[in-house]
Rosetta silent file (secondary structure, phi, psi, omega in degrees, C-alpha in Angstrom):
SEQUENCE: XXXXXXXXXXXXXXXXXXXXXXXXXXXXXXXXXXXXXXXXXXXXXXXXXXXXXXXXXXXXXXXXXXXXXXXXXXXXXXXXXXXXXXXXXXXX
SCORE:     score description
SCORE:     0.000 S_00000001
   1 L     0.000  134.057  174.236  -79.548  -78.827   74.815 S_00000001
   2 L   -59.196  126.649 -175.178  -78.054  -80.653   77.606 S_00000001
   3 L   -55.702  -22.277 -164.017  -77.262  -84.163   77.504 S_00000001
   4 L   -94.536   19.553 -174.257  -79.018  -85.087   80.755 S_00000001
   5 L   -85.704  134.893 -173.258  -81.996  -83.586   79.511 S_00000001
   6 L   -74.367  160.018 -172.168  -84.943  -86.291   79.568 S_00000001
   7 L  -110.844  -33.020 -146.170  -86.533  -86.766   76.517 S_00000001
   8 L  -129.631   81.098 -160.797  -88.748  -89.500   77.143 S_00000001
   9 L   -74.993  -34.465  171.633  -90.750  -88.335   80.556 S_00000001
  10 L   -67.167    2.780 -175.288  -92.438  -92.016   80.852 S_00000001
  11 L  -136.844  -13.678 -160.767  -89.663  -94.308   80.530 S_00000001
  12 L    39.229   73.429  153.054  -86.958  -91.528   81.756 S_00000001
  13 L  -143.039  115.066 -146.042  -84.765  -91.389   79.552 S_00000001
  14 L   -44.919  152.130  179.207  -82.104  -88.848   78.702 S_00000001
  15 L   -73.733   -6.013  150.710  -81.225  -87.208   75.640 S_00000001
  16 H   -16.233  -86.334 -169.052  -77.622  -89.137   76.302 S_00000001
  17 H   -59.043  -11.369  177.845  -79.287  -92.188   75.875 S_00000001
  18 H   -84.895  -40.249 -150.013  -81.305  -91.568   72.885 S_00000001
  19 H   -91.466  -33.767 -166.471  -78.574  -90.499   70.878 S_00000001
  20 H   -61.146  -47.885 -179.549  -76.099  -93.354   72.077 S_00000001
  21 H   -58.314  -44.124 -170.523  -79.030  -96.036   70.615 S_00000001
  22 H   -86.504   -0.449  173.944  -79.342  -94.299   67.721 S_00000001
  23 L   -83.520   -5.454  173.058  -75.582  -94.194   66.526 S_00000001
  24 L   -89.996   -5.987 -165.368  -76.024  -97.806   67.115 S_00000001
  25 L    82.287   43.656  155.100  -78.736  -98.089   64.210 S_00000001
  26 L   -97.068  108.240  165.182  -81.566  -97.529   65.892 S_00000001
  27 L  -131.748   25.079  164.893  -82.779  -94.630   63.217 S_00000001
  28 L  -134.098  159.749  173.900  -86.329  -95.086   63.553 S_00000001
  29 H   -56.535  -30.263 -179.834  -88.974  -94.335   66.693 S_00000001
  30 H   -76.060  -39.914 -175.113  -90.147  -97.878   65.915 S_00000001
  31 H   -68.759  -55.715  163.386  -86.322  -99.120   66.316 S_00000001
  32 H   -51.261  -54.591 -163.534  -86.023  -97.047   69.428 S_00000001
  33 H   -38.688  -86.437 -162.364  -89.310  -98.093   70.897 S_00000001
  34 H   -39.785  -33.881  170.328  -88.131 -101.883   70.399 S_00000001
  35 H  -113.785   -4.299  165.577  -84.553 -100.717   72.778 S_00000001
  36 H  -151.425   24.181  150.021  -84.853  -98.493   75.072 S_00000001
  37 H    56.308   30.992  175.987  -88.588  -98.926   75.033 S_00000001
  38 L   -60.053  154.596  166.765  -89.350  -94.703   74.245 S_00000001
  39 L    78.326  -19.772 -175.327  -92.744  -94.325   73.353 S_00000001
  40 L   -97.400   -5.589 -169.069  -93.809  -97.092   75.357 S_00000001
  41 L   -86.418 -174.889 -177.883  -95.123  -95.541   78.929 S_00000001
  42 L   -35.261  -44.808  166.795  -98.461  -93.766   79.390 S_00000001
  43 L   -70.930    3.451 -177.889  -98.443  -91.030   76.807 S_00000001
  44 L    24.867   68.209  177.857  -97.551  -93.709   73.684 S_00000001
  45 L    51.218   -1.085  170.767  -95.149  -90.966   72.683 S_00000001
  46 L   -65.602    2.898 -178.797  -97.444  -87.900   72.440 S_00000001
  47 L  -107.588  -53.958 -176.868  -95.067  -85.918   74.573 S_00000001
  48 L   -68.058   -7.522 -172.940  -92.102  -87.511   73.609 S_00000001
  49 L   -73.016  -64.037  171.257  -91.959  -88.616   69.837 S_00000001
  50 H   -15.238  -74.636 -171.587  -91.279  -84.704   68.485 S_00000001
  51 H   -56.854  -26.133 -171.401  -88.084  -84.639   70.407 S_00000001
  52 H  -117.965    9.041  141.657  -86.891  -87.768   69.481 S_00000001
  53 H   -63.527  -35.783 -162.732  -87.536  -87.654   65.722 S_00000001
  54 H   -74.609  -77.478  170.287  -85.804  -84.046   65.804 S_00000001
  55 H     1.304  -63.977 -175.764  -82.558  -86.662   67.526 S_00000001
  56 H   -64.067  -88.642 -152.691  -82.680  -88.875   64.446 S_00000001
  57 H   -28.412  -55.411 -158.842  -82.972  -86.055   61.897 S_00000001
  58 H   -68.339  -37.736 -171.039  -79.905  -84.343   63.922 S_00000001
  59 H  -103.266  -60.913 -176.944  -77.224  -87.639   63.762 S_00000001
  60 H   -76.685   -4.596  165.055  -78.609  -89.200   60.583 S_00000001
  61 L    96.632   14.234 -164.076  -79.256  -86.563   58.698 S_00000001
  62 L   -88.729  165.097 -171.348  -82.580  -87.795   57.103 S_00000001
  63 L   -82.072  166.980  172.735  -85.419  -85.110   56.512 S_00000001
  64 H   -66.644  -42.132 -146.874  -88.833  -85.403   58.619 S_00000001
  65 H  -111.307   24.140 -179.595  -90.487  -86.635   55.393 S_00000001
  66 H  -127.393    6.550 -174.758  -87.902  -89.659   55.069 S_00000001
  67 L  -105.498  131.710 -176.706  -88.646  -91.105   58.802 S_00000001
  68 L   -58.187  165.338  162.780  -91.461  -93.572   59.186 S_00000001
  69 L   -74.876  142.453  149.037  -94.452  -93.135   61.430 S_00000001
  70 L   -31.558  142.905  135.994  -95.070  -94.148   64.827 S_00000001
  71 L   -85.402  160.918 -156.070  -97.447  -97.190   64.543 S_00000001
  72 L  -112.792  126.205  165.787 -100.631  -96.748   66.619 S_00000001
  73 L  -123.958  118.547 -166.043 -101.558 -100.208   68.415 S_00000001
  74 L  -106.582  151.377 -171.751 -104.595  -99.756   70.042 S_00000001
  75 L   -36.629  138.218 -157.713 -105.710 -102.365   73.091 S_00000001
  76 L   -79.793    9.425 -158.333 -106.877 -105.497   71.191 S_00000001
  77 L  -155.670  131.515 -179.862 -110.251 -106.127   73.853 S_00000001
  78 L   -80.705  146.878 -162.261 -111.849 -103.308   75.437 S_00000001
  79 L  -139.246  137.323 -174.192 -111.509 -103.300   79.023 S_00000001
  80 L   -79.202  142.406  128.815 -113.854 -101.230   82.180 S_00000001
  81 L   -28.752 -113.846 -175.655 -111.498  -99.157   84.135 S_00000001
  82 L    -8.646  -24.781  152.380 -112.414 -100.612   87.384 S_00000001
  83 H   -49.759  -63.720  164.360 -111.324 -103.969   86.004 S_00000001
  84 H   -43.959  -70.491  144.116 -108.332 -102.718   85.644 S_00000001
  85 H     6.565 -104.536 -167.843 -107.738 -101.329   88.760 S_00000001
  86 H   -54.633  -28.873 -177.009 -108.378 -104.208   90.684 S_00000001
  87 L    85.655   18.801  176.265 -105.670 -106.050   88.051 S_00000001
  88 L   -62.523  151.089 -155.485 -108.772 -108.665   87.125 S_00000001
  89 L  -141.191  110.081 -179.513 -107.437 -110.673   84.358 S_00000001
  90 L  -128.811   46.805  131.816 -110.172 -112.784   83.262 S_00000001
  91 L   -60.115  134.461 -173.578 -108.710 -113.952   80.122 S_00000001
  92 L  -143.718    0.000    0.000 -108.781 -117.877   79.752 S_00000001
């Protein structure tokens, strides 16, 4: 696989860039998230997590059953789509 291949289609970002954060000690998807913000665009990582656990596993050498889980944060107030839209913010 190519370095310039993206990994991360919602944030764009390459597999370059994955690997340079994680030789830095980023060597969990929660560590990455938190720096080069993977995981964070529309998809919360369902396209993108796979690839970039198989990343860690490949430079640190840890097994799939030694890398933490994604945490799941789901919106803390439900919100109508149309609301949204429009950017209404009615928090006070």
């Amino acid at each position: 696989m190519k370095d310039d291949v993206i990994l991360c289609f919602c944030e764009d970002l390459t597999r370059e860039e994955v690997r340079e954060a994680i030789k830095k000690g980023s060597d969990s998807f929660e560590a990455l998230k938190r720096l080069i913000r993977c995981g964070m665009g529309a998809c919360q990582g369902k396209t993108c997590e796979e690839n970039i656990q198989r990343e860690i596993m490949a430079i640190t050498g840890k097994t799939r059953e030694e890398l933490p889980l994604q945490r799941q944060r789901p919106p803390s107030v439900g919100i109508f789509l149309q609301d949204a839209a429009r950017g209404d913010n009615d928090e006070k």
